[in-house]
Backbone as JSON, one array per atom type, in Angstrom:
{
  "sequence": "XXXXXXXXXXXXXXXXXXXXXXXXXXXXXXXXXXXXXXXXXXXXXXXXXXXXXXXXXXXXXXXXXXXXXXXXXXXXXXXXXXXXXXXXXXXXXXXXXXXXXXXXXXXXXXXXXXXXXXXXXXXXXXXXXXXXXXXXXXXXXXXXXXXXX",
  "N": [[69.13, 221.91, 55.65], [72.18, 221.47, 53.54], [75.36, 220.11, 53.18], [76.66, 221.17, 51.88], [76.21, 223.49, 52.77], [76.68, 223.35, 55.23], [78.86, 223.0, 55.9], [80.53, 225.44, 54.75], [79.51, 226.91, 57.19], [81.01, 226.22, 59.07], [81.21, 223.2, 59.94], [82.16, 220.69, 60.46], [82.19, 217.09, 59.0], [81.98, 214.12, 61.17], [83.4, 210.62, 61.66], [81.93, 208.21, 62.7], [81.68, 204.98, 64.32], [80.63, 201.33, 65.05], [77.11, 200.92, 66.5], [76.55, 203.9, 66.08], [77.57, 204.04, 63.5], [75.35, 203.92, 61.94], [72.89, 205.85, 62.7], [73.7, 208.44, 62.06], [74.47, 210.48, 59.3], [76.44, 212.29, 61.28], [77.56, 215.87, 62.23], [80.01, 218.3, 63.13], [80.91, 221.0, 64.88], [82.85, 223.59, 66.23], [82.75, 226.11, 68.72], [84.19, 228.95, 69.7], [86.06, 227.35, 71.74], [84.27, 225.34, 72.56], [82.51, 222.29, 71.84], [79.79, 221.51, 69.42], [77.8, 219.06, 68.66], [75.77, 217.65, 65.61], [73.12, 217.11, 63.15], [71.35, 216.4, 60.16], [68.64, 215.9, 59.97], [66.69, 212.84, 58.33], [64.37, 211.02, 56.38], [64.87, 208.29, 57.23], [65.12, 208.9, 59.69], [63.02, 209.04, 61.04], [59.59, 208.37, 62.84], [57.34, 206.64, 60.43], [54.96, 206.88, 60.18], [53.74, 209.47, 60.94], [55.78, 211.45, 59.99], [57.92, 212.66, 61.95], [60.74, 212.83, 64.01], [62.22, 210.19, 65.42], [61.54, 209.12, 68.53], [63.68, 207.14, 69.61], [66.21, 207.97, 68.24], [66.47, 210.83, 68.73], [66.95, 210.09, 71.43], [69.48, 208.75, 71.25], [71.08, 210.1, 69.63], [71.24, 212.43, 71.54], [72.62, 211.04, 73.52], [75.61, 210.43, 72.19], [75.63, 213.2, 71.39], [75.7, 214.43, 74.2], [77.85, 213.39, 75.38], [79.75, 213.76, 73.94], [80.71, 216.09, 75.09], [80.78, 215.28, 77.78], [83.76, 213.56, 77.34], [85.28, 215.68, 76.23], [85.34, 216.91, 79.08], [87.38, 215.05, 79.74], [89.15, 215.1, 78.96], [89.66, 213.75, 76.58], [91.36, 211.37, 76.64], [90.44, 209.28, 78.26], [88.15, 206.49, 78.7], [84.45, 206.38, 78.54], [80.97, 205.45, 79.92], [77.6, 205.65, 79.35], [75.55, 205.75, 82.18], [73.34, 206.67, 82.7], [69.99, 208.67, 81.58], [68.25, 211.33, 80.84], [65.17, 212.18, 79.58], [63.21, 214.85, 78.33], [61.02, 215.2, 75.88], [60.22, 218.26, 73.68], [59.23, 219.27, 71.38], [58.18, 218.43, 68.34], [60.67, 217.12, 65.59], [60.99, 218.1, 62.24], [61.65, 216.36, 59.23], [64.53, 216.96, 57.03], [65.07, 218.93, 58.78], [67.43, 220.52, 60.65], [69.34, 219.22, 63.65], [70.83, 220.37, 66.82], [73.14, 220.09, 69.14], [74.94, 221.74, 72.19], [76.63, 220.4, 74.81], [76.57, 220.52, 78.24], [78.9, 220.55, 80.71], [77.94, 219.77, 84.3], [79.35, 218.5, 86.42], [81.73, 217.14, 87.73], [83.29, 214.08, 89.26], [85.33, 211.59, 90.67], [84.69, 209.3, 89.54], [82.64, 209.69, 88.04], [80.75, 211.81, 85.85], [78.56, 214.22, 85.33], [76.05, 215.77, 83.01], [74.52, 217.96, 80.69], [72.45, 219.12, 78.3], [70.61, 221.15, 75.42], [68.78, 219.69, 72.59], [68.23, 221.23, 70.06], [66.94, 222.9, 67.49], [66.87, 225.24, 64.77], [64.92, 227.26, 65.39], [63.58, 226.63, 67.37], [63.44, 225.31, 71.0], [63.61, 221.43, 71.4], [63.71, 219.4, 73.04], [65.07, 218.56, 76.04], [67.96, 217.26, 77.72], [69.39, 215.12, 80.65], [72.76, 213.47, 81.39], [74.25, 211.25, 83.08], [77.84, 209.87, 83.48], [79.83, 207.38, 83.6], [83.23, 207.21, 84.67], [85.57, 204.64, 83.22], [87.14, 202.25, 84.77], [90.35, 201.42, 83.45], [92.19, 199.17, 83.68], [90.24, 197.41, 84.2], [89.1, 196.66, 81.94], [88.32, 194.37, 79.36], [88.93, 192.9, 76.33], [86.69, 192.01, 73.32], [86.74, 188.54, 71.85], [85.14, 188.47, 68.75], [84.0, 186.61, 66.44], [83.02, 185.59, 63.3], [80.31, 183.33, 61.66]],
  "CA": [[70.45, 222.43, 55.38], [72.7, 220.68, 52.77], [76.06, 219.75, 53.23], [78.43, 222.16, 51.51], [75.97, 224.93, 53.97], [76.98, 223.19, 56.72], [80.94, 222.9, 55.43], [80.78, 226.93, 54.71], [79.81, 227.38, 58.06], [82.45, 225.65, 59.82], [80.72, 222.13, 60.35], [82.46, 219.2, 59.45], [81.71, 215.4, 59.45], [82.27, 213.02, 62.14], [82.6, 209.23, 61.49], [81.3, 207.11, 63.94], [81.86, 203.36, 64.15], [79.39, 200.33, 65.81], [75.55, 201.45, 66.01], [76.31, 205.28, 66.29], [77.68, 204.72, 62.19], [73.6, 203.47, 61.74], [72.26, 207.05, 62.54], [74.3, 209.9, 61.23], [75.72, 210.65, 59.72], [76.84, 213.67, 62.09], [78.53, 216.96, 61.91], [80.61, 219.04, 64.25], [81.82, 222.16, 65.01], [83.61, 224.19, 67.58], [82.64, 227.28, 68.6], [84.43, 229.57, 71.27], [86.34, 226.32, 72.65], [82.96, 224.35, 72.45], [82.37, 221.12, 70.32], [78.23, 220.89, 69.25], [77.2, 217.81, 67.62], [74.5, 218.09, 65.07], [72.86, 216.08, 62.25], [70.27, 216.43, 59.42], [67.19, 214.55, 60.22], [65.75, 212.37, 57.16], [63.13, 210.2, 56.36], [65.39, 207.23, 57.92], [65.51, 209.07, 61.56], [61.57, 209.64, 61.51], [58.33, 207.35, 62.29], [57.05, 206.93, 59.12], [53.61, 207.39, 60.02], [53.85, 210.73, 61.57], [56.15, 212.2, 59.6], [58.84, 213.52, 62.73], [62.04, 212.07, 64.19], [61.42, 208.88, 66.74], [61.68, 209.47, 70.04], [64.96, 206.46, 70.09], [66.56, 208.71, 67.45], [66.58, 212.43, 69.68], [67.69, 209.56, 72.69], [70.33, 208.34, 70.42], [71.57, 212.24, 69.64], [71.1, 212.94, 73.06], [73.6, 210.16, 74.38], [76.35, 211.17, 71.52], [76.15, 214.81, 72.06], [76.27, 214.94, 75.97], [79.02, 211.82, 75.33], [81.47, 214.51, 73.71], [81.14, 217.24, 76.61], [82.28, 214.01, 78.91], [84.96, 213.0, 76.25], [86.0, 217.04, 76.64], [86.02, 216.9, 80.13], [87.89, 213.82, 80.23], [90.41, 215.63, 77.54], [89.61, 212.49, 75.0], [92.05, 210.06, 77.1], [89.82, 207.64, 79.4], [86.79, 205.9, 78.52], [83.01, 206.24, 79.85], [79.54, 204.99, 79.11], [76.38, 205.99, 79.63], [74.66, 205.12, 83.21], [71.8, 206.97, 83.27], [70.07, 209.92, 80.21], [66.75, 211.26, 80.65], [64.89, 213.06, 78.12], [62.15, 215.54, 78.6], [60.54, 215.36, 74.59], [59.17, 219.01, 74.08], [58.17, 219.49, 70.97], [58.38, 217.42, 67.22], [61.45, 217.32, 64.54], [60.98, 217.38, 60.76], [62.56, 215.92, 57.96], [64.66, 218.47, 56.21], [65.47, 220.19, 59.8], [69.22, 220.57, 61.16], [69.28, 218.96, 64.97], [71.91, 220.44, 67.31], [73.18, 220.4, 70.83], [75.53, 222.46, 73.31], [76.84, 219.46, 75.73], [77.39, 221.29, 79.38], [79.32, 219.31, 82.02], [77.94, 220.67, 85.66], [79.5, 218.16, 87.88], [82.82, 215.82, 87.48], [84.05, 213.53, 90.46], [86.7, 210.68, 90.21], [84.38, 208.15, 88.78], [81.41, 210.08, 87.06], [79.74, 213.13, 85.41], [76.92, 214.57, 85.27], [76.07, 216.87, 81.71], [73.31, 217.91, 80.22], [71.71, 219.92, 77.28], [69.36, 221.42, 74.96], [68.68, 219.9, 71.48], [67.55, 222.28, 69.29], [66.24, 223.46, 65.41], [67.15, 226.93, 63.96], [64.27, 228.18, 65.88], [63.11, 225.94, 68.59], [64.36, 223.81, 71.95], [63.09, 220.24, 71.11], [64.33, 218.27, 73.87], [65.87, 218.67, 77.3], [68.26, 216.49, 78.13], [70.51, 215.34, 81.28], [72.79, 212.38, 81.82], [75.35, 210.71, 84.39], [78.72, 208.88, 82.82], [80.92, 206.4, 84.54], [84.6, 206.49, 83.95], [85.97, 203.12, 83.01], [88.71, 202.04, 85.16], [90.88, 200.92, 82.03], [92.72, 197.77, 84.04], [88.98, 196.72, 83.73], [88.37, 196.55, 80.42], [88.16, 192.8, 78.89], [88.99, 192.83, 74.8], [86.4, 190.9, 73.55], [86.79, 188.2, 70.01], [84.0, 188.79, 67.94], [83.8, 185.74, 65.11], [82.01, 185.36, 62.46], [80.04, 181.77, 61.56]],
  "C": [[71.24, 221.34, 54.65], [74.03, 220.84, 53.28], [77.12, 220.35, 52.79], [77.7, 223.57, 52.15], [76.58, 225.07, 55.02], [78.72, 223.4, 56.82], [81.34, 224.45, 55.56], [80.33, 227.68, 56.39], [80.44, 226.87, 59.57], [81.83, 223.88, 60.32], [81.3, 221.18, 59.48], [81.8, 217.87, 60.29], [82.07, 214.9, 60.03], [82.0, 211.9, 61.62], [82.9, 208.57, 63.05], [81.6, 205.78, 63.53], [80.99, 202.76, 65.2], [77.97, 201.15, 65.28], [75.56, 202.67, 65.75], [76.53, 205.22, 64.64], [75.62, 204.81, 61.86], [72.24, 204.87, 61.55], [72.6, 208.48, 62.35], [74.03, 209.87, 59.8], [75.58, 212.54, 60.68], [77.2, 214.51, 61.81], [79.01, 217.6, 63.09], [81.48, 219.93, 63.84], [82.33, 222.85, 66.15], [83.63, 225.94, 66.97], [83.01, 228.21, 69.87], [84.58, 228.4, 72.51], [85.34, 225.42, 73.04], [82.76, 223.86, 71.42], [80.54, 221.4, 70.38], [78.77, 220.15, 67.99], [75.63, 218.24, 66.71], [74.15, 216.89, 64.05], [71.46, 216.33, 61.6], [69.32, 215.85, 59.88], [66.49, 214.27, 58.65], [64.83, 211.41, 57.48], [63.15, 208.65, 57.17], [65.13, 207.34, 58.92], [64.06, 209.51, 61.93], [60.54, 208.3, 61.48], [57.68, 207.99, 60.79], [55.57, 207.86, 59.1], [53.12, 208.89, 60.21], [54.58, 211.78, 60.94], [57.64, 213.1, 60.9], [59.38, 212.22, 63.24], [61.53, 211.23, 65.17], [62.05, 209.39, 67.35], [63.54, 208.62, 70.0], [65.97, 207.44, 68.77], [67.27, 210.09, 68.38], [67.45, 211.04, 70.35], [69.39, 209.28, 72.01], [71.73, 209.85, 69.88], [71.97, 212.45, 70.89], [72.77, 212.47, 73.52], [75.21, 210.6, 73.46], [77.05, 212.38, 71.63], [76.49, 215.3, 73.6], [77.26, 213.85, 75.94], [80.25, 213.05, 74.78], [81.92, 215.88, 75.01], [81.76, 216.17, 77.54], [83.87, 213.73, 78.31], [85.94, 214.54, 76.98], [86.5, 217.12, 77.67], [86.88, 215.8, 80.54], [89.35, 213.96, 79.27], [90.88, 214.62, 76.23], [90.47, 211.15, 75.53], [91.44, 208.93, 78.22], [88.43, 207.49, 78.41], [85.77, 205.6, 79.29], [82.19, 205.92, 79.38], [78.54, 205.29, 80.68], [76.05, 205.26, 81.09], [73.05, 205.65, 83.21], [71.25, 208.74, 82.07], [68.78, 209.94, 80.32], [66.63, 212.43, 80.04], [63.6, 213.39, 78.59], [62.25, 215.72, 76.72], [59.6, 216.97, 74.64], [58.82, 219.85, 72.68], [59.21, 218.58, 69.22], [59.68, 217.75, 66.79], [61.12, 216.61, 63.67], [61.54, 216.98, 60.04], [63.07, 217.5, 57.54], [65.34, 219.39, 57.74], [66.76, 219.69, 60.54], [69.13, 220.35, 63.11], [70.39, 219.69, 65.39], [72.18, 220.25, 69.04], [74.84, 220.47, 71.08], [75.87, 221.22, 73.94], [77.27, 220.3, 77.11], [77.58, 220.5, 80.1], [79.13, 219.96, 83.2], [78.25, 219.97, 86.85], [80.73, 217.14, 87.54], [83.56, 215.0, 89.07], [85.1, 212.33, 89.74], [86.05, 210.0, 89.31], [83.25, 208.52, 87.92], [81.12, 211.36, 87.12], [78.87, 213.41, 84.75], [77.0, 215.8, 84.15], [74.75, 216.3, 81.54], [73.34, 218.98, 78.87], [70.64, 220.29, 76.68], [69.69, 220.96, 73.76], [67.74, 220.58, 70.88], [67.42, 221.97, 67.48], [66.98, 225.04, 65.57], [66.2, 227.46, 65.06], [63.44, 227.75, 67.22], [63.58, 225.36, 69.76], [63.41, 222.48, 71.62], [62.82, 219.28, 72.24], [65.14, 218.79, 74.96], [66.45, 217.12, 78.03], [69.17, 215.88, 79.26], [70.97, 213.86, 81.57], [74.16, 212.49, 83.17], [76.42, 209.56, 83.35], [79.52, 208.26, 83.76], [81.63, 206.68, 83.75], [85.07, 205.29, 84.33], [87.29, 203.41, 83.27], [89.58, 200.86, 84.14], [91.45, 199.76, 82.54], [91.27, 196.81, 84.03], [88.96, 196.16, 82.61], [89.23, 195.31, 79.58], [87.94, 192.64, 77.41], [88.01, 191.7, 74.69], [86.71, 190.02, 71.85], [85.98, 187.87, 70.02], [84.42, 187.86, 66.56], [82.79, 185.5, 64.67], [81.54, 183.86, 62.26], [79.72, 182.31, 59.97]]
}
């Protein structure tokens, strides 16, 4: 799928900043009060030898797309990271094929939630995925300076 397909049917671009700019770029849309994350797969996001997307690639997706169902449930104002994301691999992605995923949140307490999903193709499930997020108690959080030599 090309890029003014994805625009005509309501998918726009996400930029990312740190490692997440490294493997998009992304797209997103909202559908019936639901964000999915998605993203082309090219020749960059695949072992070479094989021809289909690397395994740290899908994980990489994975953590992103179940990262905005937390964000959602968290209504975009606190900050969380990843504790824990396991991935059932269940079957290849090619070059050329449009990734997506649903993010569902099935559990929120004070300090963490639990979401999961399916990434998918046009015509397949790929990947089953479910993680656990910590929210970051923000009087925590330690700016750090980052200099260059």
């Amino acid at each position: 799928m090309d890029a003014e397909t994805l625009k005509a049917q309501g998918w726009q671009m996400v930029g990312m900043d740190g490692f997440s700019s490294l493997a998009g770029p992304f797209w997103m849309v909202t559908e019936n009060g639901r964000r999915r994350l998605g993203v082309q797969i090219e020749e960059r996001h695949c072992n070479g030898h094989l021809g289909t997307i690397h395994g740290g690639m899908v994980m990489t997706f994975a953590d992103l797309a179940l990262g905005i169902g937390v964000s959602d449930a968290l209504n975009g104002n606190r900050n969380c990271s990843t504790i824990s994301l396991n991935t059932q691999f269940l079957n290849p992605v090619h070059v050329g094929e449009f990734l997506y995923c649903y993010p569902e949140v099935t559990r929120t307490s004070k300090s963490v939630i639990f979401v999961r999903g399916l990434l998918e193709t046009k015509d397949r499930v790929v990947a089953s995925v479910e993680g656990i997020w910590k929210v970051i108690d923000q009087s925590r959080i330690k700016p750090i300076n980052v200099t260059s030599t």
